[in-house]
MITOR-965686 format. One record per residue: x, y, z of N, C-alpha, C, CB in turn; residue in one letter. Coordinates in Angstrom, 3 decimals, m for minus. Glycine has a CB too. Layout:
<vomars>
n.east/n.north/n.up/ca.east/ca.north/ca.up/c.east/c.north/c.up/cb.east/cb.north/cb.up/resn
X/Y/Z/X/Y/Z/X/Y/Z/X/Y/Z/A .
...
</vomars>
This chain:
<vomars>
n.east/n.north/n.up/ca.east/ca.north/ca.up/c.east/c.north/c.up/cb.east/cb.north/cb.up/resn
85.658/71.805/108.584/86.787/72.308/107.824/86.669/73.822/107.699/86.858/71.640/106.431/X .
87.611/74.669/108.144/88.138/76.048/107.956/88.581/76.663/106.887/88.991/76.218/108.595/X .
88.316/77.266/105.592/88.329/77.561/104.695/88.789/78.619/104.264/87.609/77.393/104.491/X .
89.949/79.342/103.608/90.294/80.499/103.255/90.720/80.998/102.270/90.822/80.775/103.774/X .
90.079/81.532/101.624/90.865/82.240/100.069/91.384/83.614/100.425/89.640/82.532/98.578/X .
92.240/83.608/99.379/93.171/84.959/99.353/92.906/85.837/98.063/94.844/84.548/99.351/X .
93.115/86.994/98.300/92.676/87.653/96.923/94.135/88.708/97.088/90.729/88.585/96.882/X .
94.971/88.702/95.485/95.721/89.371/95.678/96.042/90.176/94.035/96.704/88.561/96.448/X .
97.470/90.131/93.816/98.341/90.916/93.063/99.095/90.231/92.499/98.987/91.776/93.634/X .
99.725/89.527/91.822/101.209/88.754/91.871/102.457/89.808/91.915/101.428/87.749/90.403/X .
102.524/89.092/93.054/103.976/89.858/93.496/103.889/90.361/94.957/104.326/91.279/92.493/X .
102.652/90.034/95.153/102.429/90.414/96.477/102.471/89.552/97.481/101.393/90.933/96.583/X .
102.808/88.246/97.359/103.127/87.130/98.084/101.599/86.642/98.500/104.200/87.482/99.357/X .
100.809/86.297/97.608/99.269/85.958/97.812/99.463/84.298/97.959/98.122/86.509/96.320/X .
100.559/83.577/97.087/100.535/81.884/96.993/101.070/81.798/98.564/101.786/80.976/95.561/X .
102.521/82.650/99.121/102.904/82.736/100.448/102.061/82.268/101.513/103.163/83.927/100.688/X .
101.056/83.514/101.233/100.411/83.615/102.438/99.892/82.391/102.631/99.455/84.628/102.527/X .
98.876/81.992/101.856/98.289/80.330/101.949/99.033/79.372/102.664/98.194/79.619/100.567/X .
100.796/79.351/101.979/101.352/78.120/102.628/101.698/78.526/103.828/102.494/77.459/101.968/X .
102.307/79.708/104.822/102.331/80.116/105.483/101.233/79.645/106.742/102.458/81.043/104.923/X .
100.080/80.125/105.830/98.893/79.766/107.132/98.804/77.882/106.992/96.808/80.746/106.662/X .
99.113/77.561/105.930/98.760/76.213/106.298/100.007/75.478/107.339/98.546/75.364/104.815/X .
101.167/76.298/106.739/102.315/75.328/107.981/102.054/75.703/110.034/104.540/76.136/107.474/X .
101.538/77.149/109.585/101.034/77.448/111.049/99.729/76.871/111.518/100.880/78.905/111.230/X .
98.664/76.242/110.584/97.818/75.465/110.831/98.545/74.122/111.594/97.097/75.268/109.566/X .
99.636/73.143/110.569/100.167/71.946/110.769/100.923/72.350/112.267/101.153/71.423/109.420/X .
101.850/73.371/112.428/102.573/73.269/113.832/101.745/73.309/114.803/103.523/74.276/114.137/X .
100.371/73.926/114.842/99.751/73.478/115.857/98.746/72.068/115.706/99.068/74.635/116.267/X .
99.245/71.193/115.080/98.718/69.828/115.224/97.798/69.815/114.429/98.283/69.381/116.464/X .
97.158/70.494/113.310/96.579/70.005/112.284/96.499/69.653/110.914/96.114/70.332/112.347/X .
95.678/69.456/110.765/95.778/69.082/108.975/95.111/70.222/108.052/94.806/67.503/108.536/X .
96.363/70.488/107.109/96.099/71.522/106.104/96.312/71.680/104.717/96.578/72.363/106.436/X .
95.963/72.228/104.263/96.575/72.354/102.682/96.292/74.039/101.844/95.586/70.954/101.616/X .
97.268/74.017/101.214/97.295/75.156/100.801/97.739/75.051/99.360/98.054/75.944/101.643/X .
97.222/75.948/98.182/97.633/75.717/96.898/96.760/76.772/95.528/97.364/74.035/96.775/X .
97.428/77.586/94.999/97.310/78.918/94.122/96.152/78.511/92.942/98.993/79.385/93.335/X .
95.507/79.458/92.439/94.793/79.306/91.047/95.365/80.716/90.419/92.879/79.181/91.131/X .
96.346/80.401/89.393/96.612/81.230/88.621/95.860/81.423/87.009/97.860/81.007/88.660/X .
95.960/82.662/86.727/95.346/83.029/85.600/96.414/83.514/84.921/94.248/83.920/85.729/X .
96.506/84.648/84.632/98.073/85.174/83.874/99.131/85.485/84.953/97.923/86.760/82.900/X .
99.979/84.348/84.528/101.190/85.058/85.734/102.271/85.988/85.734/101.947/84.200/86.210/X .
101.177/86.787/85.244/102.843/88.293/85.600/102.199/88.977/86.898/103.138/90.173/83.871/X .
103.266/89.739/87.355/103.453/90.935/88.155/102.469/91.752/87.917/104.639/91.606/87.964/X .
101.616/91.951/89.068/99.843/92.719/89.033/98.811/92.173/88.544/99.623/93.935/88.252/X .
99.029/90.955/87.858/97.670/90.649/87.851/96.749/89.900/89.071/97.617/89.911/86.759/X .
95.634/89.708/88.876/94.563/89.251/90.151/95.434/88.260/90.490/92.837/88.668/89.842/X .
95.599/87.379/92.009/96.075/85.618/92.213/95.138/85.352/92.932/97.558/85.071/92.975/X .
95.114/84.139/93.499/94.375/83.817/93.759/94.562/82.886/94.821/93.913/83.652/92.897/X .
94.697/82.293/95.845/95.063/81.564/96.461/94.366/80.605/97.707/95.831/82.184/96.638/X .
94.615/79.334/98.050/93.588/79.196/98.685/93.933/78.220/100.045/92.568/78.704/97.699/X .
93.307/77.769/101.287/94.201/77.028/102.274/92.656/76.595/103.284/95.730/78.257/103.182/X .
92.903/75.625/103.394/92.026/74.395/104.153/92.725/74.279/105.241/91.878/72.893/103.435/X .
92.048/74.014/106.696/92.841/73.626/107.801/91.455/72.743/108.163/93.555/74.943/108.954/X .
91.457/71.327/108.848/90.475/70.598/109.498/91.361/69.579/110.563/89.505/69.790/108.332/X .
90.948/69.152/111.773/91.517/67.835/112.448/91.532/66.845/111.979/91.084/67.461/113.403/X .
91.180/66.658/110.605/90.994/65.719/109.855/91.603/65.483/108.843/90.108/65.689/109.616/X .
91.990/64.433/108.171/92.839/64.234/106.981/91.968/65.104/105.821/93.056/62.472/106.603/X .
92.333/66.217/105.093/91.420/66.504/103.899/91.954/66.047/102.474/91.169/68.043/103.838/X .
90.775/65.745/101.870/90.848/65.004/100.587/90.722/66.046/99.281/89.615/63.870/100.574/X .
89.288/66.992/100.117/88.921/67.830/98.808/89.948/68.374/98.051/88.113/68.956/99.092/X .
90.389/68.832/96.926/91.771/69.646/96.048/90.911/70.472/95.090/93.052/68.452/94.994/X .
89.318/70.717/95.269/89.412/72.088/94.348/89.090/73.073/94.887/88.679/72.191/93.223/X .
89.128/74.278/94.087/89.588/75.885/94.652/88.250/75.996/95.479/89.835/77.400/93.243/X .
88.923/76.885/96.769/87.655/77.137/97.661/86.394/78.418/96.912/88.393/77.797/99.334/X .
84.901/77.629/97.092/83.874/78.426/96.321/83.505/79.031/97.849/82.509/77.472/95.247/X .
83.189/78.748/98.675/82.192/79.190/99.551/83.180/79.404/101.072/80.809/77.937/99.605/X .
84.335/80.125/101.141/84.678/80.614/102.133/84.902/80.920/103.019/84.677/80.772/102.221/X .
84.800/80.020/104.678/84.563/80.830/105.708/85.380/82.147/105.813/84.727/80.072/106.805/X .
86.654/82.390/105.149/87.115/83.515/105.332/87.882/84.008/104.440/87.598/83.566/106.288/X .
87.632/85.474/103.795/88.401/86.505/103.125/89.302/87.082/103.687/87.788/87.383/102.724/X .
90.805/87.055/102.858/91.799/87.829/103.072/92.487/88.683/101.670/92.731/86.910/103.768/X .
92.014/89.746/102.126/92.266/90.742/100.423/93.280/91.656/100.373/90.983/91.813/99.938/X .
94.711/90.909/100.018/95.758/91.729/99.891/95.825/92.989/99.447/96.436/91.248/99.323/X .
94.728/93.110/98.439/95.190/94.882/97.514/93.536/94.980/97.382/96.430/94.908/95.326/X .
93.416/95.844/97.897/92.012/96.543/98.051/91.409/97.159/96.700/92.146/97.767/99.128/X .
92.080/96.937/95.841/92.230/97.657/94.621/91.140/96.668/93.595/94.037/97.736/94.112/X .
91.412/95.591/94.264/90.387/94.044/93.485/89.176/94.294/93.835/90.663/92.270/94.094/X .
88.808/94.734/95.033/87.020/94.892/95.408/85.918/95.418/94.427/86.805/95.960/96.599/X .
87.206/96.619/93.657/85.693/96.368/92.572/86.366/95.924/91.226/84.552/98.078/92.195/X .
87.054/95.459/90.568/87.434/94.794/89.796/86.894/93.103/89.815/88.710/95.091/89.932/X .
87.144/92.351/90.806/87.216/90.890/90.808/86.177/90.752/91.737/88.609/90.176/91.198/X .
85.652/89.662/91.684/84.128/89.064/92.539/85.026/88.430/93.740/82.880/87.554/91.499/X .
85.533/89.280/95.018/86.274/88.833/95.834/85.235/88.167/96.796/87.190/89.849/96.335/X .
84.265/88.711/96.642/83.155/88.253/97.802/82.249/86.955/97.447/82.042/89.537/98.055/X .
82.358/86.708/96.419/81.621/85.277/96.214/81.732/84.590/96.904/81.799/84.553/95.338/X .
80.240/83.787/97.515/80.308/82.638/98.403/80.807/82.955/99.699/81.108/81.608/97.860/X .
81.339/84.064/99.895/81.556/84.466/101.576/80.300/83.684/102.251/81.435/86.432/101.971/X .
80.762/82.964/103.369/79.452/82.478/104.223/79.272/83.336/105.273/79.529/81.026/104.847/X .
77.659/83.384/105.641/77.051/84.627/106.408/77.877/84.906/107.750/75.412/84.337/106.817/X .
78.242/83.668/108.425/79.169/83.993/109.472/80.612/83.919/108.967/78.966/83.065/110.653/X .
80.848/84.342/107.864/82.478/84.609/107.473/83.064/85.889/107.974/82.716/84.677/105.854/X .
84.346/85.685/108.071/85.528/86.689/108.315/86.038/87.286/107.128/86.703/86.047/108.981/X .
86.299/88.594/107.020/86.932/88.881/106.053/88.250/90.233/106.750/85.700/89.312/104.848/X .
89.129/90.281/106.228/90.032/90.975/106.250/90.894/91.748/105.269/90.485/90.425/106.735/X .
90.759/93.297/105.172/91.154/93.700/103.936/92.879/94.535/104.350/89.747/94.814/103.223/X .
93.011/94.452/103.294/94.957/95.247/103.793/94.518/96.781/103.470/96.895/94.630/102.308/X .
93.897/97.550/104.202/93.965/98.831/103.873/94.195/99.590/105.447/92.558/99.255/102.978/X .
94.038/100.606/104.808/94.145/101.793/106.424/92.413/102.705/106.744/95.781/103.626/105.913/X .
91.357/102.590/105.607/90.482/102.868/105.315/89.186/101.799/105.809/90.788/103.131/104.126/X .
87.896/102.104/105.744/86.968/101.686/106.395/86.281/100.691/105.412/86.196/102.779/106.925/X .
85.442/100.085/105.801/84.578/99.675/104.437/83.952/100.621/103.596/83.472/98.855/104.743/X .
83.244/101.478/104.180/82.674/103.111/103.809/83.421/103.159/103.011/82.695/104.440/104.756/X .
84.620/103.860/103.276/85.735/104.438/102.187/86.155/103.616/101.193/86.998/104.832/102.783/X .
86.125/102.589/101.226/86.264/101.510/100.624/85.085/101.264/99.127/86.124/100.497/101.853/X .
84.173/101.335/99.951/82.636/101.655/99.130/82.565/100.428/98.752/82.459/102.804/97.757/X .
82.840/99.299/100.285/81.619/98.188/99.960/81.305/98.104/101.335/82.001/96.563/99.177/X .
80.887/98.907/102.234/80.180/99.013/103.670/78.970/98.483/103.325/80.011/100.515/104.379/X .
78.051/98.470/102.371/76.946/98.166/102.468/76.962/96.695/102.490/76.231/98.773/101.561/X .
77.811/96.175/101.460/77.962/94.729/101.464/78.748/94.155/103.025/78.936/94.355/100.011/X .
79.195/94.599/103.383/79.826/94.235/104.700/79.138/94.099/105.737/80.673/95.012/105.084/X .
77.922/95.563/105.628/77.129/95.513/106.782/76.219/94.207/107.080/76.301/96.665/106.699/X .
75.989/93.228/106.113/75.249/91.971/106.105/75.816/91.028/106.861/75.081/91.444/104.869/X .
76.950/91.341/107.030/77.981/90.308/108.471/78.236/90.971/109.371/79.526/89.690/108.251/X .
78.366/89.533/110.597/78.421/90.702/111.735/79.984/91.195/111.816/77.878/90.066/113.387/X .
79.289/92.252/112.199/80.349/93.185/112.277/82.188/93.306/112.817/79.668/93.899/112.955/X .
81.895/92.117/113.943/83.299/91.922/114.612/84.053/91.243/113.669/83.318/91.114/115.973/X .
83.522/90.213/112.555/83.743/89.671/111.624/84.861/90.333/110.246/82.470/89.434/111.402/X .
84.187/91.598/110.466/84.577/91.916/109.001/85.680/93.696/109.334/82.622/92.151/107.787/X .
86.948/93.523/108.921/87.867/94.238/109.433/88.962/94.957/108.363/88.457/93.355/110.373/X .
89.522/95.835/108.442/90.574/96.549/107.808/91.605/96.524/108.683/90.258/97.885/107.418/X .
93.199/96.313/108.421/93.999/96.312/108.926/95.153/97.013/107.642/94.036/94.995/109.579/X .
96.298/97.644/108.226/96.930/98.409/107.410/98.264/97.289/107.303/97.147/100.043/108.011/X .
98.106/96.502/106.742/99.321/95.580/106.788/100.396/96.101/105.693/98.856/93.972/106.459/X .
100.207/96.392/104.687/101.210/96.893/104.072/102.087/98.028/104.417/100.798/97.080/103.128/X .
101.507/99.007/105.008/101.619/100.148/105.780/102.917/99.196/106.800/99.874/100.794/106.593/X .
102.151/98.303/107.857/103.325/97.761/108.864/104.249/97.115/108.403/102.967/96.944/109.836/X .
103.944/96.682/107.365/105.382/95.420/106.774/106.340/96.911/105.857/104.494/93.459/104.981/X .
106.222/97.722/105.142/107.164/98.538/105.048/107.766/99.149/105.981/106.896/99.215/104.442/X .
107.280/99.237/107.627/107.640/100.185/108.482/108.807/98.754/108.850/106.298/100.994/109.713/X .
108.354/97.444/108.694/109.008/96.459/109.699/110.199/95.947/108.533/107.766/95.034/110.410/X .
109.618/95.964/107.421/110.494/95.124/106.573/111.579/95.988/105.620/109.512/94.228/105.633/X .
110.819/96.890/105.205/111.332/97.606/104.183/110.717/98.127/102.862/112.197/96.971/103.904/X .
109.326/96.908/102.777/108.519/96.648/101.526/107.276/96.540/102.118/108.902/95.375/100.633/X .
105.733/97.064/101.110/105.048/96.908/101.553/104.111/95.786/101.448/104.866/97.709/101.498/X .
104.468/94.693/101.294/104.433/93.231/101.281/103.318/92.833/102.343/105.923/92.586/101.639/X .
101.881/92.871/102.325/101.192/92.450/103.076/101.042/91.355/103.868/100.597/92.552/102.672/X .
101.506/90.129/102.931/101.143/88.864/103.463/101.419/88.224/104.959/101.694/88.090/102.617/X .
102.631/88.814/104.895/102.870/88.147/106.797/101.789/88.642/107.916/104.573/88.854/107.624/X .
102.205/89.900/107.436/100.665/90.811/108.609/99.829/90.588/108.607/100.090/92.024/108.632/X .
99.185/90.562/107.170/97.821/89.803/107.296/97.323/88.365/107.948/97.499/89.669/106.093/X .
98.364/87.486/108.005/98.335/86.583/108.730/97.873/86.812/110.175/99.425/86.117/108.607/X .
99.171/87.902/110.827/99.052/88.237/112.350/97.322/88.919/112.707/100.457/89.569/112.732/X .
97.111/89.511/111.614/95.675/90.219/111.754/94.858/88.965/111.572/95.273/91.519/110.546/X .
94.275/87.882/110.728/93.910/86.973/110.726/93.685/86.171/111.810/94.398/86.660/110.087/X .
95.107/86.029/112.506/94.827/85.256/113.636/94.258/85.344/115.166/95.725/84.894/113.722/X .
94.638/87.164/114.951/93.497/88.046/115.722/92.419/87.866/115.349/93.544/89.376/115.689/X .
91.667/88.010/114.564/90.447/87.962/113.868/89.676/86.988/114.018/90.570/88.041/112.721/X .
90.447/85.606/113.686/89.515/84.374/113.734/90.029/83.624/114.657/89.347/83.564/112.486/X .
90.955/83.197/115.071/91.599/82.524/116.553/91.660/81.121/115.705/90.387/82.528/118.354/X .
91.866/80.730/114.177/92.030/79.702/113.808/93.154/79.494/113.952/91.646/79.487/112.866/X .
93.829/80.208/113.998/95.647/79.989/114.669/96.239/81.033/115.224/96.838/79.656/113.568/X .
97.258/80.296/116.207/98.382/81.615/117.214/98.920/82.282/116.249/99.864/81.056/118.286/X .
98.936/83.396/116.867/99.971/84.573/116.686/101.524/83.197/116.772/99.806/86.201/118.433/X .
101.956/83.052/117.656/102.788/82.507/117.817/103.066/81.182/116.830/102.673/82.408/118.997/X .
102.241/80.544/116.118/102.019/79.646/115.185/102.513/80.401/113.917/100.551/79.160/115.179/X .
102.258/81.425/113.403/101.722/82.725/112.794/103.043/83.264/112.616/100.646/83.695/113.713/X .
103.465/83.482/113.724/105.417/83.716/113.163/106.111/82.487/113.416/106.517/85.028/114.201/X .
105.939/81.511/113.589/106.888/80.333/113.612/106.791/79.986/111.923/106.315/78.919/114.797/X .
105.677/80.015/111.323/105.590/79.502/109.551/106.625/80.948/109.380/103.438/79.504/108.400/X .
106.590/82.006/109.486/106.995/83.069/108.974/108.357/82.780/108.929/106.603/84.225/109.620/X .
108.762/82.361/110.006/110.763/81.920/110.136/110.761/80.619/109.576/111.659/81.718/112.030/X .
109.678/79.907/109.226/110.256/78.808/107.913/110.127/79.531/106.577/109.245/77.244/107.730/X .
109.514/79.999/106.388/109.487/80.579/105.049/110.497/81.681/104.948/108.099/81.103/104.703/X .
110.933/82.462/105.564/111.872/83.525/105.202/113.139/83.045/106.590/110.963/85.415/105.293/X .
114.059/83.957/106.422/115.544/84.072/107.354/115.968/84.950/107.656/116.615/83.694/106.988/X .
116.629/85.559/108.520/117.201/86.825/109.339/116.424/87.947/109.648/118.254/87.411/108.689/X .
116.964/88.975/109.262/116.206/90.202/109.272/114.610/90.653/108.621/117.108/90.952/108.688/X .
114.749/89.688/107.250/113.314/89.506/106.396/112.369/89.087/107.430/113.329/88.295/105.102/X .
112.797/87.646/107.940/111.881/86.896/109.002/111.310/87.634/110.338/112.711/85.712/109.527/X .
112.620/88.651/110.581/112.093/88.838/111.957/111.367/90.021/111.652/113.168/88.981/113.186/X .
111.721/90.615/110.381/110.761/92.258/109.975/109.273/91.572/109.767/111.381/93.327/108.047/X .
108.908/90.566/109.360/107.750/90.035/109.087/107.154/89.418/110.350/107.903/89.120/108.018/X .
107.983/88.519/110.857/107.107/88.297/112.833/106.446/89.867/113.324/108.840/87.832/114.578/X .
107.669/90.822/113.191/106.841/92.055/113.783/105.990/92.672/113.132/107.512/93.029/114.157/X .
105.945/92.563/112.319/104.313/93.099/111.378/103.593/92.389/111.050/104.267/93.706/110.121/X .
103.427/91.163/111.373/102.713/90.249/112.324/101.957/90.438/113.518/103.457/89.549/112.701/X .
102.725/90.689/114.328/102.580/91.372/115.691/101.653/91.835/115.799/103.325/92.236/116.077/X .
102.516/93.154/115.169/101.635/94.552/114.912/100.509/94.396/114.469/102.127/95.490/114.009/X .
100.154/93.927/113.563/98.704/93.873/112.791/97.742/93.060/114.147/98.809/92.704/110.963/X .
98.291/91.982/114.757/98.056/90.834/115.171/97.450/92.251/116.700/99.615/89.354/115.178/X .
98.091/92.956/117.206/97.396/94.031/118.037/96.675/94.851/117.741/97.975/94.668/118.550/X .
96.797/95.670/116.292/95.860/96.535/115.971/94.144/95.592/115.527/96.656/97.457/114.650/X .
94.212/94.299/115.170/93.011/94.133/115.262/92.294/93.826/116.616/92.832/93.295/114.437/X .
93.049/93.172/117.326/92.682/93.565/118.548/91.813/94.292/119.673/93.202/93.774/118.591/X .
92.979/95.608/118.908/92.638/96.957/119.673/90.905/97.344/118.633/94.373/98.494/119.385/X .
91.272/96.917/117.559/89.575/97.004/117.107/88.542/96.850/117.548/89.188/96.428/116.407/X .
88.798/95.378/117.892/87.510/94.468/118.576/87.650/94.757/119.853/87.496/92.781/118.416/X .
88.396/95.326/120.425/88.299/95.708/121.733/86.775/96.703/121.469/89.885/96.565/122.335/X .
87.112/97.623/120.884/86.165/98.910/120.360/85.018/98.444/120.204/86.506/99.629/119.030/X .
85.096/97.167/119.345/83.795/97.308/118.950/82.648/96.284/120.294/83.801/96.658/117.128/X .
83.535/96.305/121.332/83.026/95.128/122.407/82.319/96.246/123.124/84.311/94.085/123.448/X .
82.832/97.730/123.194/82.824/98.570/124.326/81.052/99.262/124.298/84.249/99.842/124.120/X .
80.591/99.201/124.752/79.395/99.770/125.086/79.233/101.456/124.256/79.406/99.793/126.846/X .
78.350/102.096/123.266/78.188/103.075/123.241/77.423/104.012/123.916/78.112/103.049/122.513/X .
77.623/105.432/123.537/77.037/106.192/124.375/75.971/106.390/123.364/77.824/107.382/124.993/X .
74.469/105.992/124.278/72.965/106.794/123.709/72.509/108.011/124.294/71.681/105.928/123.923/X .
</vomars>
């Protein structure tokens, strides 16, 4: 079983993203579930969200502790909220910024995974250029699915056009995309041989 929590904002479409990845889990033929832990529900506070994908019927229904993979809508939680709990050693994590872990100022904690693993992508940045708003959640998906290959890109915007319609939908497939290449073009980098 494939495991993913979300760390967000409310208002930032953090419950979204979950069901999103779980219907793009189900269109490609598996079994998923997806479902929020709220604390106070207004606008900015922490959410929380969480989504299971296995070939298997899943039973478990409580909130994911131990992670194969982080997705951290607002970078702003890293040092506020214990986003990293239970990350497992070969986990993925993915943060919505334009900045490094360094800059970030949790590189040190990052450096303990390997490295192809653990990534920044500017999704909010692309979903205002694509949508209008800087609404992370779709992109982060497309970066996600670069990242971990637990689901298509193409899976990845098919949930996106069930969940939204017209212009919203198709501004969100492309910053999808987009994200879905710039991590990519990352791991391309980090495949490439340095100079000693």
């Amino acid at each position: 079983m494939f495991q993913v929590r979300f760390h967000g904002r409310g208002g930032q479409g953090v419950v979204t993203a979950a069901e999103m990845l779980a219907v793009a889990a189900f269109l490609e033929g598996r079994h998923a579930q997806a479902f929020p832990s709220f604390g106070s529900e207004r606008t900015g506070a922490p959410v929380v969200s969480f989504c299971r994908i296995d070939d298997r019927e899943i039973r478990v229904r409580e909130p994911v502790s131990e992670p194969n993979a982080l997705i951290i809508q607002d970078p702003t939680l890293l040092h506020q909220v214990d986003v990293f709990a239970g990350l497992r050693r070969d986990g993925y994590m993915l943060i919505n910024s334009e900045h490094s872990f360094d800059e970030l100022g949790v590189g040190e904690f990052a450096r303990r995974f390997r490295r192809e693993r653990m990534l920044t992508v500017p999704a909010g940045e692309l979903a205002r250029r694509s949508v209008g708003r800087p609404m992370p959640n779709a992109a982060l998906l497309g970066g996600f699915a670069a990242l971990s290959h637990v689901v298509s890109l193409k899976a990845v915007q098919a949930a996106i056009h069930e969940a939204f319609s017209g212009a919203v939908a198709d501004g969100n497939a492309e910053a999808a995309r987009q994200a879905y290449d710039a991590v990519n073009a990352q791991l391309r980098l980090l495949k490439e041989p340095t100079d000693a």
